[in-house]
MARTI-82936 format. One line per field, with one value per residue (C-alpha): residue in one letter; x, y negated, z. Coordinates in nm, 4 decimals. Example, Ala and Ser with C-alpha at 12.3 -4.5 7.8 and 13.67 -1.06 7.14 Angstrom:
res: (A  S)
x: (1.2300  1.3670)
y: (0.4500  0.1060)
z: (0.7800  0.7140)
% end
This chain:
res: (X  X  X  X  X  X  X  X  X  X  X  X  X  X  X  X  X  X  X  X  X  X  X  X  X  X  X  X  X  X  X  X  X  X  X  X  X  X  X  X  X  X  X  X  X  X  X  X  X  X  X  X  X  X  X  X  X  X  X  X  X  X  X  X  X  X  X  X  X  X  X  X  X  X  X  X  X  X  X  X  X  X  X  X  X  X  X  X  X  X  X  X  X  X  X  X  X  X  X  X  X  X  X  X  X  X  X  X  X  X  X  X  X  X  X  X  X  X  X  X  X  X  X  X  X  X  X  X  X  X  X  X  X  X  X  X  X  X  X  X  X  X  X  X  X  X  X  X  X  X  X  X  X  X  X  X  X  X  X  X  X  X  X  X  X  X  X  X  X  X  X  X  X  X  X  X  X  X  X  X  X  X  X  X  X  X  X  X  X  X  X  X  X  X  X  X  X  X  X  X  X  X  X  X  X  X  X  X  X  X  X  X  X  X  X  X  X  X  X  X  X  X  X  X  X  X  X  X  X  X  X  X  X  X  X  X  X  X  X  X  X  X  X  X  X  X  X  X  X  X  X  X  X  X  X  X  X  X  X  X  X  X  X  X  X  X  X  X  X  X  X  X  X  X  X  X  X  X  X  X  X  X  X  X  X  X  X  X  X  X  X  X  X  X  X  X  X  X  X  X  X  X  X  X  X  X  X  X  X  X  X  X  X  X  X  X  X  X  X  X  X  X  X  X  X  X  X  X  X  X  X  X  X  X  X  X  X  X  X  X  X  X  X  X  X  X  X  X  X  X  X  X  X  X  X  X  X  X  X  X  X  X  X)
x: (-8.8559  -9.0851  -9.0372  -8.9260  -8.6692  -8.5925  -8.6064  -8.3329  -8.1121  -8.1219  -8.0711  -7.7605  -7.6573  -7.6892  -7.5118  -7.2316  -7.3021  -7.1653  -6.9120  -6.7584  -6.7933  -6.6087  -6.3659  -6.3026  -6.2414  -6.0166  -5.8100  -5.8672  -5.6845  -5.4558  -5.3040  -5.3226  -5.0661  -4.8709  -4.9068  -4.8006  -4.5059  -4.3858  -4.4092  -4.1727  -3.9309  -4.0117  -4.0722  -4.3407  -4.6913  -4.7699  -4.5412  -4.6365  -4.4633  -4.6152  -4.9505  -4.9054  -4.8174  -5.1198  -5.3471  -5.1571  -5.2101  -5.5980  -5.6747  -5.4583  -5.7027  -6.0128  -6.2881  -6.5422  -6.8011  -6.6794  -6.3660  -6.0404  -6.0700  -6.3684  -6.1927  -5.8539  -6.0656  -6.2638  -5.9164  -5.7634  -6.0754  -6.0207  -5.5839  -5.6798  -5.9397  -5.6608  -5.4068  -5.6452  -5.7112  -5.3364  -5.2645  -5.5324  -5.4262  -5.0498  -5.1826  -5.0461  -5.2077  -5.0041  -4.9078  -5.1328  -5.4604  -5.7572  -5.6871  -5.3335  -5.5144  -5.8548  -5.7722  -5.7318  -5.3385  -5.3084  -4.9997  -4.8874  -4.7154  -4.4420  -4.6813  -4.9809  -5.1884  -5.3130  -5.3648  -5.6231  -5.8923  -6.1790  -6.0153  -5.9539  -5.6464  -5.5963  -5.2671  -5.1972  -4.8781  -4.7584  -4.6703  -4.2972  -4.0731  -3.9466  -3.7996  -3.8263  -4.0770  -4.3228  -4.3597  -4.3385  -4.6189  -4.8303  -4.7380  -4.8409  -5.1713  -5.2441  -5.1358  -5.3853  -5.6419  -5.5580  -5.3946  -5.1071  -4.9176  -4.7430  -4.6342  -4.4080  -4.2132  -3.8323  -3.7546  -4.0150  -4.0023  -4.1539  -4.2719  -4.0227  -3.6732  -3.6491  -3.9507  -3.8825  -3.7402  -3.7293  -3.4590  -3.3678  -3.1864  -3.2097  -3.5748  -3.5628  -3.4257  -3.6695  -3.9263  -3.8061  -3.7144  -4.0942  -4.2018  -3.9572  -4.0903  -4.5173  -4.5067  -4.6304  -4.5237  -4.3105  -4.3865  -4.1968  -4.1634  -3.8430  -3.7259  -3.3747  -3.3108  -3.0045  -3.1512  -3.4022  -3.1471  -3.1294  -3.4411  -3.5206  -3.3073  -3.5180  -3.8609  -4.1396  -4.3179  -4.1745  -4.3468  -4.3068  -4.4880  -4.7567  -4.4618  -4.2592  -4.5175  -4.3035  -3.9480  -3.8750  -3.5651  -3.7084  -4.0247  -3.7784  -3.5725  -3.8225  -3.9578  -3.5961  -3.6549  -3.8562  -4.0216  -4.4082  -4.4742  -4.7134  -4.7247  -4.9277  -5.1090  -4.9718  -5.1064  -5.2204  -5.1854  -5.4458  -5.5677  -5.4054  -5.0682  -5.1022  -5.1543  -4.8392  -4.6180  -4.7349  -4.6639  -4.3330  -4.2870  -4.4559  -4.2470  -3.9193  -4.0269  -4.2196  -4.5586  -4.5705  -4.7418  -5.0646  -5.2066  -5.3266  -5.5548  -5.4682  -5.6510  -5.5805  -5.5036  -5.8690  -5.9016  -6.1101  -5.9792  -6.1608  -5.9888  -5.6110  -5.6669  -5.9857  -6.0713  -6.1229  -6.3940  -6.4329  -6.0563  -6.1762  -6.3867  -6.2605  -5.8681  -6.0263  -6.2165  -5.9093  -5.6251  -5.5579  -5.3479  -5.4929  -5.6714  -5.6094  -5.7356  -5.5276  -5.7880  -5.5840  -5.3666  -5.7393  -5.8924  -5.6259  -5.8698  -5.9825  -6.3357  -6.4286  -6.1906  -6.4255  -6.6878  -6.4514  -6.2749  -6.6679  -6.6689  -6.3456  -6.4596  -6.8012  -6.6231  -6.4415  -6.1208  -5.8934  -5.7974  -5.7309  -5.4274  -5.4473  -5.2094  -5.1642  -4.9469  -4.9317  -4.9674  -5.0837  -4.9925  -4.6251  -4.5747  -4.2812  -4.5139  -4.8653  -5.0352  -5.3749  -5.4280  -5.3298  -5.5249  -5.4361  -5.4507  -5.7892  -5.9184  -5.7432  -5.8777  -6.2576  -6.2077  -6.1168  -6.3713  -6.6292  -6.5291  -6.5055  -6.9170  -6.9765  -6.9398  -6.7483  -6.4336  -6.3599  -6.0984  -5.9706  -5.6893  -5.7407  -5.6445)
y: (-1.6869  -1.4556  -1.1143  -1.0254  -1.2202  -1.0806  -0.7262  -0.8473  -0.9620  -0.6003  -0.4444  -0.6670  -0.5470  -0.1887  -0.1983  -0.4046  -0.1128  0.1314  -0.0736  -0.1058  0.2655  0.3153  0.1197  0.2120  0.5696  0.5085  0.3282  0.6178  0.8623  0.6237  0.5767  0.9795  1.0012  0.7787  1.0044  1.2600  1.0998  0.9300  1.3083  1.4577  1.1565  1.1707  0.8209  0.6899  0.6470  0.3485  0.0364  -0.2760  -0.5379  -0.4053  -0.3746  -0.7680  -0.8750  -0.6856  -0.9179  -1.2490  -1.1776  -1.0848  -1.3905  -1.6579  -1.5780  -1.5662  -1.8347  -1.7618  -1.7608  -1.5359  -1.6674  -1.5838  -1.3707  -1.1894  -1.0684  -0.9989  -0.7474  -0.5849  -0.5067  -0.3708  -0.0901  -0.0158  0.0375  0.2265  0.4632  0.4768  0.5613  0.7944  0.9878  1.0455  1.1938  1.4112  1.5020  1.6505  1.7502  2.0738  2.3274  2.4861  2.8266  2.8995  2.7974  2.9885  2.7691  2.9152  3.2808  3.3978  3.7302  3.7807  3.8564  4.1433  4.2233  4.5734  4.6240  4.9107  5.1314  5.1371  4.8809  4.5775  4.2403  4.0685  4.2304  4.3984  4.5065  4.3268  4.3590  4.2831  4.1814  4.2003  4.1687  3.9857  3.6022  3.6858  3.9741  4.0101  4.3589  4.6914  4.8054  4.5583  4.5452  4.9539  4.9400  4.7287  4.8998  5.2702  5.0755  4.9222  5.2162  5.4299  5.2013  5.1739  4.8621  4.8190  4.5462  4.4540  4.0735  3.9624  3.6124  3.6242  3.3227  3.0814  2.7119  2.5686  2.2106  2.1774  2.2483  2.4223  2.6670  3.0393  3.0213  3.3618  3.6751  3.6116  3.8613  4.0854  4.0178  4.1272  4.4373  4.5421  4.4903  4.6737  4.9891  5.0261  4.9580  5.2805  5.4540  5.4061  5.3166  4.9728  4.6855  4.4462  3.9993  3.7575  3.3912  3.2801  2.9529  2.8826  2.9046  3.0639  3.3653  3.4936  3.6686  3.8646  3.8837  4.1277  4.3943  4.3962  4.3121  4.3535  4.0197  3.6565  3.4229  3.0483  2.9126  2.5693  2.3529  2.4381  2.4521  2.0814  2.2461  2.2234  2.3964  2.6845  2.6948  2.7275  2.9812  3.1639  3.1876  3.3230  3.6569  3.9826  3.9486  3.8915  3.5456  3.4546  3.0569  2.8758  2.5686  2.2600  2.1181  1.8242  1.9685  1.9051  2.1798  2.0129  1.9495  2.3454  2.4341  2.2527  2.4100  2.7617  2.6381  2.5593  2.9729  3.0685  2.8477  2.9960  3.3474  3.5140  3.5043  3.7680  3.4541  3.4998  3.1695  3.1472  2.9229  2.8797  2.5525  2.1834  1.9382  1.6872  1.5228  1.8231  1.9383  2.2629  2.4750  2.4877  2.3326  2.3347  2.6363  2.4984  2.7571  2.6004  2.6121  2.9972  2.9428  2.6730  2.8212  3.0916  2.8949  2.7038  2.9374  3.2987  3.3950  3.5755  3.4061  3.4907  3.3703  3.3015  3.2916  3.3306  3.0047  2.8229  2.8870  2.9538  3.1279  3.4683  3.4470  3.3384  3.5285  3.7788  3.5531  3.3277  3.6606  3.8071  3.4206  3.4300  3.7445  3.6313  3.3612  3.5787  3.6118  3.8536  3.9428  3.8114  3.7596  3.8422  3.8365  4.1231  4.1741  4.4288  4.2545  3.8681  3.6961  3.7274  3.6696  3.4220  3.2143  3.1591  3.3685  3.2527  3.3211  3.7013  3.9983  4.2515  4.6245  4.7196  4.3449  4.4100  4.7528  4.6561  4.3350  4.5570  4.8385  4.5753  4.3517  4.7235  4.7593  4.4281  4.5516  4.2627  4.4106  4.6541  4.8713  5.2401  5.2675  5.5492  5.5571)
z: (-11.7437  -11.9378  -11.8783  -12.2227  -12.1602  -11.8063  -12.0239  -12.3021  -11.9617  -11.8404  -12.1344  -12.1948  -11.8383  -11.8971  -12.1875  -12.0667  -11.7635  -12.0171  -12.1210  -11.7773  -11.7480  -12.0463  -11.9428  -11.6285  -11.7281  -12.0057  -11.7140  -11.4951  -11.7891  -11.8365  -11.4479  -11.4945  -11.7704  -11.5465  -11.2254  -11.4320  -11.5824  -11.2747  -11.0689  -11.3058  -11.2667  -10.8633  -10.8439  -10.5940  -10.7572  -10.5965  -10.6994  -10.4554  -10.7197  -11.0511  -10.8703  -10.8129  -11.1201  -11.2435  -11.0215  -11.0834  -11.4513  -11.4414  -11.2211  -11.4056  -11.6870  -11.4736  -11.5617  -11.3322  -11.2139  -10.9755  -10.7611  -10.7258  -10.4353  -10.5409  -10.8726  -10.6310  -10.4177  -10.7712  -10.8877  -10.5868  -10.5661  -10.9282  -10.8386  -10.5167  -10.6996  -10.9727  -10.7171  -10.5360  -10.8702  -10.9092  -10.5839  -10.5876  -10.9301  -10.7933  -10.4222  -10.3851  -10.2042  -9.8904  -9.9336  -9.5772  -9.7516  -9.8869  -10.2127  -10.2499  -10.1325  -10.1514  -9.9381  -9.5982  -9.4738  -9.3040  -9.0628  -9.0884  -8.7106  -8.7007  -8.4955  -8.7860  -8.6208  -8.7816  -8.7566  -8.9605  -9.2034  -9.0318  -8.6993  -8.3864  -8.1571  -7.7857  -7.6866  -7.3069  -7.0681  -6.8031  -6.8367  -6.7279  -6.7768  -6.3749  -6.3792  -6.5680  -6.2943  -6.3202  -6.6902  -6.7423  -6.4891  -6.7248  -7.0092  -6.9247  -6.8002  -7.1782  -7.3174  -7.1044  -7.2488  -7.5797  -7.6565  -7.9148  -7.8177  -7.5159  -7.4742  -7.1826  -7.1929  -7.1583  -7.2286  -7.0784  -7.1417  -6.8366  -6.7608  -6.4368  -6.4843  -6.1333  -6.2401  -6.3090  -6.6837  -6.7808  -6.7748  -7.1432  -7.3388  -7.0133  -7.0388  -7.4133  -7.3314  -7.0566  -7.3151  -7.5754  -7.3641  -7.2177  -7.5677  -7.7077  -7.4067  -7.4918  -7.8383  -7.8203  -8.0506  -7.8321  -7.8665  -7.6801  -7.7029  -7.8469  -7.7949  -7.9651  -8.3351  -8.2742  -8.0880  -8.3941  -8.5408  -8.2380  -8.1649  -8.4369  -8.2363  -7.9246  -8.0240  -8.3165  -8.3380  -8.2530  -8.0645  -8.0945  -7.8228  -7.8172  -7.6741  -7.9711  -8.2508  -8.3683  -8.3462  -8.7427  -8.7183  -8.4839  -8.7593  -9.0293  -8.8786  -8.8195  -9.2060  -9.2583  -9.0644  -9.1592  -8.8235  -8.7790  -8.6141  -8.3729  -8.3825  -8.0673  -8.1302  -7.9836  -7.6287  -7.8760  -8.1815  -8.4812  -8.7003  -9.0140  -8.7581  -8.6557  -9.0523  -9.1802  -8.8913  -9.0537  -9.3674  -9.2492  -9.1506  -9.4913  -9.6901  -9.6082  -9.7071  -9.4199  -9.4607  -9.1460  -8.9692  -8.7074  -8.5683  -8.1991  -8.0025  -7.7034  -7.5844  -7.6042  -7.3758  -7.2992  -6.9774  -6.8317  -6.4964  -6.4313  -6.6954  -6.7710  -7.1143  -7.3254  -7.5465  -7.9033  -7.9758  -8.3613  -8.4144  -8.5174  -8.7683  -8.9608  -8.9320  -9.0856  -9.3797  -9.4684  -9.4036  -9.5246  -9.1831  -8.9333  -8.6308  -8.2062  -7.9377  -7.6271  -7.3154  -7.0476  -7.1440  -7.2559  -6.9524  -6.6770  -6.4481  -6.4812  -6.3612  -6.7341  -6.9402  -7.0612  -7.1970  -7.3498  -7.4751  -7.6277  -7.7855  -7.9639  -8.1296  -8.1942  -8.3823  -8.5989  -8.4057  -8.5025  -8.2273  -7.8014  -7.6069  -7.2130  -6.9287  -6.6930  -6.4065  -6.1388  -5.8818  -6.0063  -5.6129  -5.6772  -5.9904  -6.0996  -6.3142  -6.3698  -6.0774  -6.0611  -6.4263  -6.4167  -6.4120  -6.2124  -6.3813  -6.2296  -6.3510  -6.6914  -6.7155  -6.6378  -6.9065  -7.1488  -7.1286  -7.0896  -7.4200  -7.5920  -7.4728  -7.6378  -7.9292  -8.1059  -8.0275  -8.3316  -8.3747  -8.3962  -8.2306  -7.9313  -7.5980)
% end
């Protein structure tokens, strides 16, 4: 073969190239209209039988050269790409994504502190609420130093059913009298969807803890109150799994909704769970909400809370969670993991030297 003719062959080829491409496209606008069409009726987009009957019909008039099978599998890219091209068309963005919101969400708590935009908050309190002593203890101590909010589980969903599972509403109530007494917004898990509702009478932010970031109803509840939320990432929870479970909050109304790392489950033994360090800065690339870090859950020993605390920040946390308790050795639930005030008070002041910990709320 000469290569003029070779050059004739390739010409032919691009232009039948074009052709394809032409083609191809028109198809592509095409299966569009029809996405559109069949999301207004909400009908599925992909239809197994019509796709068939498609096929059958191109390869009853194939005459080769290529086989059956070969044009079968052509097809079935073009369809997929087609199908593709329509879901991406109608994927709607969730309300807890940058795409949705360009801007940071900022929580305004009762007391003037914030959540979110160019401050950080540390959040500190013991694991369990045991008695009005113990917590009013930490509380004038965080208060002394300068820290808003005051956390303390009441209700405490525990992995064995003969563990410590909280005071309750009692527990509620101790909270919310030391946090009348110092001025310190008030958090505590809550469990049950019935007990939001009352929740809002005893405490300033709701927690929904990593063992219940999957309980639908308690999510959906939860969108129904004018309560801040602080939702915990699941034990084995994905960031897209952890976004939708926001979304969830958001959807019903309250976008009052902080995310919190606390570590995932991995097969490493020497920490409590394994901090997820670039949950921080991706959360905050796709979502709006503001991001926490929860070291004392992550890392379940104190010897390392402080870097892990200085990381988080570097990160671009918004802020850290910490547990405090007066006296860590008899505490009803997680005592190894507690700082004790003088521990607490030392963590603090030394994250404040870092630097990365930025905010203007006074002791």
């Amino acid at each position: 073969m000469s290569n003029v003719q070779l050059d004739h062959l390739r010409e032919e080829m691009d232009k039948i190239n074009q052709e394809l491409l032409k083609s191809i496209s028109k198809r592509a606008n095409i299966a569009k209209e029809i996405g559109d069409i069949k999301e207004k009726q909400g009908v599925p987009k992909f239809d197994p039988v019509r796709e068939n009957k498609m096929l059958e019909k191109i390869i009853s008039l194939n005459d080769g050269p290529f086989e059956d099978g070969t044009i079968r599998h052509l097809f079935k890219q073009i369809f997929k790409a087609s199908l593709d091209l329509q879901s991406k068309e109608h994927k709607k963005h969730l309300l807890v994504s940058r795409k949705k919101q360009a801007e940071d969400t900022v929580i305004d708590l009762p007391d003037g502190t914030f959540i979110g935009g160019n401050e950080s908050v540390l959040i500190a309190g013991p694991c369990s609420v045991e008695s009005y002593e113990q917590v009013r203890e930490v509380g004038a101590a965080i208060k002394g130093a300068g820290v808003p909010v005051l956390r303390g589980g009441a209700f405490k969903p525990r992995t064995s059913p003969y563990d410590f599972q909280g005071l309750g509403v009692e527990g509620l109530d101790i909270l919310k009298r030391v946090g009348e007494e110092f001025g310190l917004t008030t958090i505590s898990e809550i469990v049950d969807p019935r007990h939001i509702e009352m929740a809002s009478d005893y405490i300033d932010i709701i927690q929904i803890g990593a063992r219940n970031m999957h309980n639908f109803e308690l999510l959906k509840e939860a969108g129904e109150s004018n309560l801040p939320v602080l939702l915990k990432r699941g034990l084995s929870a994905t960031m897209e799994e952890f976004l939708h479970a926001a979304e969830y909050i958001v959807s019903r109304g309250n976008s009052q909704v902080m995310l919190i790392e606390r570590g995932i489950r991995t097969y490493e033994k020497w920490t409590r769970n394994t901090l997820d360090i670039s949950a921080v800065p991706i959360l905050k690339q796709e979502s709006h909400l503001p991001v926490l870090v929860d070291v004392t859950h992550s890392a379940g020993r104190k010897d390392i809370l402080l870097p892990c605390a200085k990381a988080a920040l570097a990160a671009g946390a918004d802020g850290v969670m910490v547990e405090v308790h007066p006296d860590p050795p008899t505490a009803l639930s997680d005592s190894q993991q507690q700082l004790d005030i003088p521990q607490f008070q030392d963590f603090f002041n030394e994250l404040k030297a870092s630097g990365l910990y930025k905010s203007t709320v006074k002791a």
